[in-house]
N, C-alpha and C positions, 0 to 999 in steps of 0.2 A: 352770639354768646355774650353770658355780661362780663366775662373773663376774654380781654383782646389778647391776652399774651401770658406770659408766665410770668415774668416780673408784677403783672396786675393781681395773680390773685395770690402771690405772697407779698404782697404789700396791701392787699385789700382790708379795710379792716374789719369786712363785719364776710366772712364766707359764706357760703349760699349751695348746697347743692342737693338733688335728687336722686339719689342711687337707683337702678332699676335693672331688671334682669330675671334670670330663671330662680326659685325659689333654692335655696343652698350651695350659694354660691359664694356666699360671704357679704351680705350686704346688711344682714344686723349684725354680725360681727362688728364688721368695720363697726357703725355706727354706734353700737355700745362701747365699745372703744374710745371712742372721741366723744361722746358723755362722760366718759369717766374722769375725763380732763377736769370739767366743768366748764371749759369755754367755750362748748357746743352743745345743743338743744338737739335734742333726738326726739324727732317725731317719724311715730310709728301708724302708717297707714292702716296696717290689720288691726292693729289694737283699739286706736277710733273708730274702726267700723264694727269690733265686735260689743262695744262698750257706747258708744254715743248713737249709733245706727242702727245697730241689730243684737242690743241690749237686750230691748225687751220680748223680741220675737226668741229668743236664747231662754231668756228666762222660764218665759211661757211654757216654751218646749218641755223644761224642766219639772213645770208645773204637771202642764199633760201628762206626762209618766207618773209622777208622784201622784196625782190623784188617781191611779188606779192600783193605788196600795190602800186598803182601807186603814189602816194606822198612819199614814202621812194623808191622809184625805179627810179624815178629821180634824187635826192638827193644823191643813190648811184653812179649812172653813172658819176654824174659831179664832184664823190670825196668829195662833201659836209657834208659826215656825216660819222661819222666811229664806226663800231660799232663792238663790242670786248667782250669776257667773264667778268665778274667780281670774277668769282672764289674765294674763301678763306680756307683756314683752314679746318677753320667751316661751310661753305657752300658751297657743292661740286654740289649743284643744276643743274647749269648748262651742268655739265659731265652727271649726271643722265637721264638728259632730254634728250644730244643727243642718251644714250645708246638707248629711249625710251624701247619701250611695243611691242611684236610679236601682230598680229590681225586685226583687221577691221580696215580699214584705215578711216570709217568714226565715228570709237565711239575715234578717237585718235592714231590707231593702228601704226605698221610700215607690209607692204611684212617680210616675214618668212626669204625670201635671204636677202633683205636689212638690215633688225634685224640682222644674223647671219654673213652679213660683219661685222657691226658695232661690233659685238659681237669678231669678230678677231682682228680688230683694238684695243682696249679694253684689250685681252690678250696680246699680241706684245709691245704694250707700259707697263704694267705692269712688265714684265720681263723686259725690258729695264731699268722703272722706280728701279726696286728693282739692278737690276745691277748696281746701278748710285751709289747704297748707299755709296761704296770705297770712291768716288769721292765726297760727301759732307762730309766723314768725315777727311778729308785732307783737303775739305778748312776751315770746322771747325777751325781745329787747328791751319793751316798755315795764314788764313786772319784772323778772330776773333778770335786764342787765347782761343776757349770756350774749357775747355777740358773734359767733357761729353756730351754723343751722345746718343739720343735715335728715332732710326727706327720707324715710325706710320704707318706698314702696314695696307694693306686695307682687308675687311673680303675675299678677295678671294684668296688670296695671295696661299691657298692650294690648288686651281683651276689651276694655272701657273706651278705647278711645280709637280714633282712626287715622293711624300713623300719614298717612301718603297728604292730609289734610291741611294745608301749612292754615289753617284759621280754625281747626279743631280748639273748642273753648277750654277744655282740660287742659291740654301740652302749649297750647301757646300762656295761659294763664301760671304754667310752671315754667316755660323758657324765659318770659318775662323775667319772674324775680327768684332763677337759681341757674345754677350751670346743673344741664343734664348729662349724668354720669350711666353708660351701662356695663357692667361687670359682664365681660363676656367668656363665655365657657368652651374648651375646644371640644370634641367628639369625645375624647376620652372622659371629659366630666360628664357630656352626657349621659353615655356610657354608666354610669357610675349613680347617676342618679335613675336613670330606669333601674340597677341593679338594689338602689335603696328603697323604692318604689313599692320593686316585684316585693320584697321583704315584707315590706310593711305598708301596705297603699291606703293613702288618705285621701279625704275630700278635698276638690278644689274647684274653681270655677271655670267657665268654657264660655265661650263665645256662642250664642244661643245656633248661630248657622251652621256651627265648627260640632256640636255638641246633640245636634238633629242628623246630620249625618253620620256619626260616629253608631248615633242611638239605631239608626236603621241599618248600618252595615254592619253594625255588630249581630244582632239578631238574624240578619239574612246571611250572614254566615255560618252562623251556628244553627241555624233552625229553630231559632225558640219565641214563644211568646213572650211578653211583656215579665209575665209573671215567672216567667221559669225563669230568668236571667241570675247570675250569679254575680251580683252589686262588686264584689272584690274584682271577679275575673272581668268583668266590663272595665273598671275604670282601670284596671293591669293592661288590657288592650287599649287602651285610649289615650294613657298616658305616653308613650313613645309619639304616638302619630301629635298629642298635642304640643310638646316639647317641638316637636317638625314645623307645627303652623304656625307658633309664636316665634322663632327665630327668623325669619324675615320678617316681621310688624316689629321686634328689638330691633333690627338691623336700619328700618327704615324710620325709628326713633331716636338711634344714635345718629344721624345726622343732623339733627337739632343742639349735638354736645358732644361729649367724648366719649373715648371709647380707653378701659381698661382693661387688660387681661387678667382672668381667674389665679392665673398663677402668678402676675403680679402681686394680686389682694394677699394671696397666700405667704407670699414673701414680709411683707408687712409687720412691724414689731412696735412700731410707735405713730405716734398722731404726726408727728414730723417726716416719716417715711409715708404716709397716707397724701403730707402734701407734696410730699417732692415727686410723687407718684402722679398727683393730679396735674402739677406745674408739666411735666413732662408729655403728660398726654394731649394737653393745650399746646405745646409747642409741636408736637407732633400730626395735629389738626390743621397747625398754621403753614406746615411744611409743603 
């Protein structure tokens, strides 16, 4: 780690870290949090990738719909309207949307091939995006002067890369120049987040072996073709079992850094209790 001890990284003067973890667990919180300060640079992984990576496949999307309105299909040919992501931080909507839903094309769906391009486009920029990280934290420093940096990886982040790997070029290229942070969640958060899930299930990405399995044993349980799949009730069934397969590949990424409890994060009221919180978890590593 580049933090030997606790005293190192509260006297360090430029902090460094990568937060990672299940998706709502607290890790843009945090991180917007310690932007507000202004003496920490929050880069956000999803956001690079739905804006520098998969801007334009977003856009396009957007396109394709709209030109099958003949009053916005005009408008596009003659250049008269321009239409663009709005992307933020906080609202990654847009990214979500293009990953959509494997299924029936007429309850919403997307083709199983079309899904599972969009699902590679998806990975490729994510590694890209996480590769980029060197490079915001150099202009961090060199154009704004901010001199704490904290990583807002995305919950897939242990889908891109392969944990058990000690020479993996993503994680050793972030263990180098951050302290790896994972936000760890007990059963009841999971809990908690399948029941946020079931409510309202969004797109997200799978690991292409984790996400062919899922796709065949879902159908052979229910009995259905490609096309009869119900896009919502697919990824409701998926999402438990994939929360399952991402927590040992987190587990065997928090050995490259530390490890924080969800309900620690929770705890949390200031950017000072954020480090007294990291201090501790570093000595708790050295124990």
């Amino acid at each position: 780690m580049i933090y030997g001890s606790a005293d190192e990284w509260h006297s360090a003067p430029s902090r460094r870290i990568v937060l990672f973890g299940m998706s709502g667990l607290g890790k843009t919180h945090v991180a917007s949090m310690l932007r507000a300060t202004g003496d920490w640079f929050h880069y956000s992984v999803d956001y690079r990738i739905g804006t520098r990576y998969m801007g334009e496949y977003i856009a396009d999307n957007f396109k394709r719909e709209a030109m099958k309105v003949p009053f916005l299909r005009e408008l596009l040919m003659s250049d008269s309207v321009y239409i663009a992501s709005n992307i933020t931080f906080d609202n990654l909507a847009p990214l979500s949307t293009y990953l959509g839903k494997p299924g029936s094309p007429s309850r919403g769906g997307l083709p199983f091939d079309q899904y599972c391009l969009r699902q590679d486009q998806h990975r490729r920029a994510e590694i890209a995006a996480l590769l980029d990280t060197r490079h915001f934290m150099d202009r961090a420093a060199e154009i704004y002067a901010i001199p704490h940096f904290v990583c807002d990886s995305g919950g897939s982040i242990c889908e891109v890369v392969d944990p058990d790997d000690p020479i993996d070029p993503v994680l050793a290229a972030l263990e180098r120049d951050l302290l790896m942070v994972w936000i760890k969640g007990s059963e009841a958060h999971t809990a908690e987040l399948v029941r946020r899930f079931d409510r309202a299930p969004k797109p997200m990405y799978y690991q292409p072996e984790f996400l062919e399995r899922a796709w065949i044993a879902y159908r052979v349980e229910k009995g259905l073709t490609e096309d009869e799949v119900n896009p919502d009730d697919f990824i409701r069934w998926t999402y438990a079992r994939a929360l399952a397969h991402r927590q040992p590949r987190y587990e065997a990424m928090a050995r490259r850094g530390v490890t924080i409890l969800a309900e620690e994060v929770a705890a949390i009221r200031s950017p000072a209790d954020f480090d007294d919180l990291i201090a501790r978890a570093i000595a708790r590593k050295k124990d």
